[in-house]
VMD Tcl script that draws the C-alpha trace (Angstrom):
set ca {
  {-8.60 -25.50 -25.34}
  {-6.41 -28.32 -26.55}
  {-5.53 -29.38 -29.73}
  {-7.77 -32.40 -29.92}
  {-10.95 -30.49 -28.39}
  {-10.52 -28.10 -31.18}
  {-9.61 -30.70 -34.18}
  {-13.34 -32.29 -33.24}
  {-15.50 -29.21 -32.48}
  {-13.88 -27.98 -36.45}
  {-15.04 -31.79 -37.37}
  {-18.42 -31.61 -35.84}
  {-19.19 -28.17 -37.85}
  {-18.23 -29.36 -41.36}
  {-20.05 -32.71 -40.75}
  {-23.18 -31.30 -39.19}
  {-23.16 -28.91 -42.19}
  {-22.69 -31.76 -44.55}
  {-25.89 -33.49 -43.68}
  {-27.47 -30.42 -44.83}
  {-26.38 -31.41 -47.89}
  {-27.50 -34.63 -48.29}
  {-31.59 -33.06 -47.73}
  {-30.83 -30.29 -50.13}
  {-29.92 -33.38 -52.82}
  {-32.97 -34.93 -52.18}
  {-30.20 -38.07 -50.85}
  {-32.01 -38.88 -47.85}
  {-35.47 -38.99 -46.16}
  {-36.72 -38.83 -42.83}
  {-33.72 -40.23 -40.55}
  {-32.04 -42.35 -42.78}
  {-28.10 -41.89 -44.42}
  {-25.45 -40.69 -41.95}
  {-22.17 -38.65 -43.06}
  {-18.93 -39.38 -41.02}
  {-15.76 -37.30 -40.91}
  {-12.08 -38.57 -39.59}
  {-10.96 -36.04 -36.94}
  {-7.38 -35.41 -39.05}
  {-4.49 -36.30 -36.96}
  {-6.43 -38.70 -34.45}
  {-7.75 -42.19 -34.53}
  {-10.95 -40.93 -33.99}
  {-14.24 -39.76 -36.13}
  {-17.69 -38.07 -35.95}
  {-20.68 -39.64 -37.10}
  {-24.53 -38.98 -37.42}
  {-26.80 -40.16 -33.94}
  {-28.89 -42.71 -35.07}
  {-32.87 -42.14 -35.55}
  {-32.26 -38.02 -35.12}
  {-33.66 -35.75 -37.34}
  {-31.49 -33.99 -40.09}
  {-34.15 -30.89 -38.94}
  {-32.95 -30.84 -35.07}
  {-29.13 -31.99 -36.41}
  {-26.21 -30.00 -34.45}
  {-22.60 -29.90 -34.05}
  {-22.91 -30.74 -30.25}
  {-25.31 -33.69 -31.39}
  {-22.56 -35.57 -33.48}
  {-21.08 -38.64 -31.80}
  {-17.68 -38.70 -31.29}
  {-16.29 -42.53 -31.96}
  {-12.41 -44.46 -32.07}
  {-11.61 -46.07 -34.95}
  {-12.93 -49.76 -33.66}
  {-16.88 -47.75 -33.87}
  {-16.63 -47.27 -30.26}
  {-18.02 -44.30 -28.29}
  {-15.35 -42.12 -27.14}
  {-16.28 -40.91 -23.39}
  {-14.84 -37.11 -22.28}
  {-15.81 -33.38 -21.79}
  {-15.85 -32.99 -25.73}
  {-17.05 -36.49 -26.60}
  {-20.93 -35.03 -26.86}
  {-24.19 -36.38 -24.64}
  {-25.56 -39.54 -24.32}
  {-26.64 -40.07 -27.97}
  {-26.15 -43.53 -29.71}
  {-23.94 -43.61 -32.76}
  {-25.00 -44.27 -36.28}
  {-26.36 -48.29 -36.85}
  {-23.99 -47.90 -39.81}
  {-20.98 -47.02 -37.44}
  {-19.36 -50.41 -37.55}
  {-19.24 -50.02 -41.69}
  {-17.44 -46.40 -41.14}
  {-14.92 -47.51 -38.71}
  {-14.15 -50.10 -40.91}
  {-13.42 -48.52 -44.02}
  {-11.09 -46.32 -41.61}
  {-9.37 -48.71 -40.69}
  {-8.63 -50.25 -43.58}
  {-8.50 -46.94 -45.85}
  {-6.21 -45.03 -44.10}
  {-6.59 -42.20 -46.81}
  {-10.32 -42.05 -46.73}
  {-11.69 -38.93 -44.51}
  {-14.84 -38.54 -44.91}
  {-17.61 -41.97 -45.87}
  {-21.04 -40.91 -46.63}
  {-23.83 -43.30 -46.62}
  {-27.34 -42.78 -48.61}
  {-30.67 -44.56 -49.77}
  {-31.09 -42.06 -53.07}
  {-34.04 -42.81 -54.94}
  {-32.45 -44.02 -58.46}
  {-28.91 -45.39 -56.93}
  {-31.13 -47.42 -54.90}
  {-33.15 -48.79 -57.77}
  {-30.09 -49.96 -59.30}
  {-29.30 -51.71 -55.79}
  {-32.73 -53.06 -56.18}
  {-32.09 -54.55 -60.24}
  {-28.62 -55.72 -58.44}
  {-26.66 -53.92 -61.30}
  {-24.17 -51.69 -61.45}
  {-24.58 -48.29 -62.79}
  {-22.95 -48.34 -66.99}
  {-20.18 -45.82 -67.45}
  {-21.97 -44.11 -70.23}
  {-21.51 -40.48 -69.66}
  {-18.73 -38.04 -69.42}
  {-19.26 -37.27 -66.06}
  {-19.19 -40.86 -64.74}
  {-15.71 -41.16 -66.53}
  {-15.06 -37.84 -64.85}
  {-15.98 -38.72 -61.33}
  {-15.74 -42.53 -61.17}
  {-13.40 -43.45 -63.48}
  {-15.61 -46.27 -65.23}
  {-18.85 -47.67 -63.78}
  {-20.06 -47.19 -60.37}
  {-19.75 -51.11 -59.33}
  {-21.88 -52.95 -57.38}
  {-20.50 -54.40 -54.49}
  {-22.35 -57.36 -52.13}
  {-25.62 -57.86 -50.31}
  {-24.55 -57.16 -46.50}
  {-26.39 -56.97 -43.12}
  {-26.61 -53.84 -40.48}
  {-25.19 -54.17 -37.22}
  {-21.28 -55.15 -37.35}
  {-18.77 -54.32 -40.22}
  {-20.22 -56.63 -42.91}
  {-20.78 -53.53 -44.47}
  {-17.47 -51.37 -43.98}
  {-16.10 -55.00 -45.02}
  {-18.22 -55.28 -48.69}
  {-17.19 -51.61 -49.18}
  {-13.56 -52.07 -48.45}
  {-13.67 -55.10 -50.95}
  {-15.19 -53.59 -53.41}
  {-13.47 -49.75 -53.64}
  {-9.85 -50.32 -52.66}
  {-7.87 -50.48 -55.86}
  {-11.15 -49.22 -57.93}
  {-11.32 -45.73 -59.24}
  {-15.08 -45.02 -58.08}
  {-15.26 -43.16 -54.77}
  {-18.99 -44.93 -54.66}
  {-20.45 -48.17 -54.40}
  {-23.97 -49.37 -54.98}
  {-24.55 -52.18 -52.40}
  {-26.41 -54.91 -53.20}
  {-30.31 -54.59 -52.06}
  {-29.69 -51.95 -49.97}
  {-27.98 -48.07 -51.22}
  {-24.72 -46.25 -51.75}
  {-21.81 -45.78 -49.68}
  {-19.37 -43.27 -50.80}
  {-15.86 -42.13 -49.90}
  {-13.48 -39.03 -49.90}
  {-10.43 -37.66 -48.63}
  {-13.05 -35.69 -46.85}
  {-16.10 -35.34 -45.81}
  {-17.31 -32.75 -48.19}
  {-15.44 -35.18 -51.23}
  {-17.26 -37.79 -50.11}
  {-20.57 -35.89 -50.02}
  {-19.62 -34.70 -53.50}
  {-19.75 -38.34 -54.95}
  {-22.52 -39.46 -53.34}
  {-24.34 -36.60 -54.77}
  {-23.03 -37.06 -58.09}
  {-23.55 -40.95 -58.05}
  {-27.19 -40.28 -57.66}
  {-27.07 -37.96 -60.66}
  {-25.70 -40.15 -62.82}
  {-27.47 -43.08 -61.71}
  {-30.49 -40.93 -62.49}
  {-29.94 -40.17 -65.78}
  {-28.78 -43.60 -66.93}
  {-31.76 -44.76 -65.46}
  {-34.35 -42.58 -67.71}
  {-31.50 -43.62 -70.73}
  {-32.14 -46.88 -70.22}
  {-35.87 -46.48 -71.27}
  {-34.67 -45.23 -75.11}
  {-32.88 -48.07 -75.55}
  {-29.97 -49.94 -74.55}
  {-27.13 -47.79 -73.14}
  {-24.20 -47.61 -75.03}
  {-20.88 -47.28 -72.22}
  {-17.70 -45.29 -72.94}
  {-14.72 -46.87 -75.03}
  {-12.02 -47.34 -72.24}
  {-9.37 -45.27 -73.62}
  {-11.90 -41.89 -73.48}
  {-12.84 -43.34 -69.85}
  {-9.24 -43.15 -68.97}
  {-8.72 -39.47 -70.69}
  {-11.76 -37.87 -69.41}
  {-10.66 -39.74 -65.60}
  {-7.49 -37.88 -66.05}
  {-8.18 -34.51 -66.66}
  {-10.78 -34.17 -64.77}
  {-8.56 -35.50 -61.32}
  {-5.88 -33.39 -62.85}
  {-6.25 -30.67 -64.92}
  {-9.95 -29.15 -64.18}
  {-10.76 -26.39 -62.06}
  {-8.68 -24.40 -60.07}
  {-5.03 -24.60 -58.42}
  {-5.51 -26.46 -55.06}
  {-5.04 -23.33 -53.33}
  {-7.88 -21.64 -55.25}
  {-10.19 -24.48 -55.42}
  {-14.05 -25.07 -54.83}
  {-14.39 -28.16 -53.33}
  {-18.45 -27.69 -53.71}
  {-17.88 -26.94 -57.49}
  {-19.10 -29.23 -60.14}
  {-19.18 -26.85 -63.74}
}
mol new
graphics top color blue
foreach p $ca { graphics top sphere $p radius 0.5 }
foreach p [lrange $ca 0 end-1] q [lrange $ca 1 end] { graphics top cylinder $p $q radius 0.2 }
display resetview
């Protein structure tokens, strides 16, 4: 078995567990959301088949796709299953993110409602300064179908702290240096988007000063948890 064959069947596995995830979260309903992994060391990436059940989900059932959103044809590419309609939006934040390896997209209930108000989501608690580094921002309105997506993602995260964005009218996209990270913050960007929610009927929210922001940021990216070598990516406590 080559290199390559191997490097995507490993890819399929974490990714087709990942969307596991994303149900026990409450993240997703029905067919909608889609979690894509970069196959490390290859211009390539798996992705969700669009319109398939998270219930009849497999490893063999993840589309294999370049970095243009294409599908990738060969003995390990997987059957005749269309990619993802958010495809385009992945490929693009690949392209132009070459650190990014994992982009996780989501329509969870309070994130969304945000989306909906067209706000972004106050940095207000210590685990948004943890996580995000400052608010989660809101990013533009954009259509399905090409990379006007991947494009107001790209825009809106590169340079910014926040592995998550709240798009405009429509849900989150998130992003990690894998999969499972950017799982992680799409889970956690619904949390927090929760809870400032509810806040928000007490009274107005009251965000962070910047300089604790940029503390808690800090050693929470470098000094929490364990040594890499020991660490729990899954871990959150």
């Amino acid at each position: 078995m080559s290199s390559l064959v191997t490097a995507v069947d490993a890819q399929r596995e974490a990714v087709c567990a990942l969307h596991a995830e994303l149900v026990r979260y409450g993240l997703v309903v029905w067919t909608a959301g889609n979690v894509s992994g970069r196959v490390p060391g290859h211009d390539l990436f798996v992705v969700k088949p669009s319109g398939v059940s998270y219930d009849v989900l497999t490893p063999d059932s993840l589309v294999v796709c370049d970095l243009d959103g294409d599908l990738v044809d060969g003995p390990w590419a997987g059957g005749d299953l269309r990619p993802s309609s958010d495809t385009a939006a992945h490929a693009h934040v690949y392209r132009h993110m070459p650190h990014v390896g994992g982009v996780v997209h989501t329509h969870s209930t309070y994130a969304s409602a945000w989306a909906a108000a067209g706000l972004p989501v106050p940095c207000a608690l210590t685990a948004m300064a943890d996580e995000f580094g400052g608010e989660i921002p809101l990013g533009p309105f954009a259509r399905i179908g090409d990379d006007s997506i991947g494009r107001a993602v790209v825009a809106t995260l590169d340079g910014h702290r926040s592995p998550a964005v709240i798009l405009r009218n429509h849900g989150v996209f998130s992003i990690g240096r894998d999969a499972a990270s950017a799982v992680k913050a799409a889970v956690m960007c619904e949390d927090v988007a929760r809870t400032t929610h509810l806040a928000t009927a007490l009274g107005p929210v009251a965000p962070l000063p910047q300089d604790d922001v940029d503390a808690l940021f800090d050693r929470y990216q470098n000094v929490y948890g364990q040594q890499p070598a020991h660490q729990d990516q899954g871990a959150s406590a």
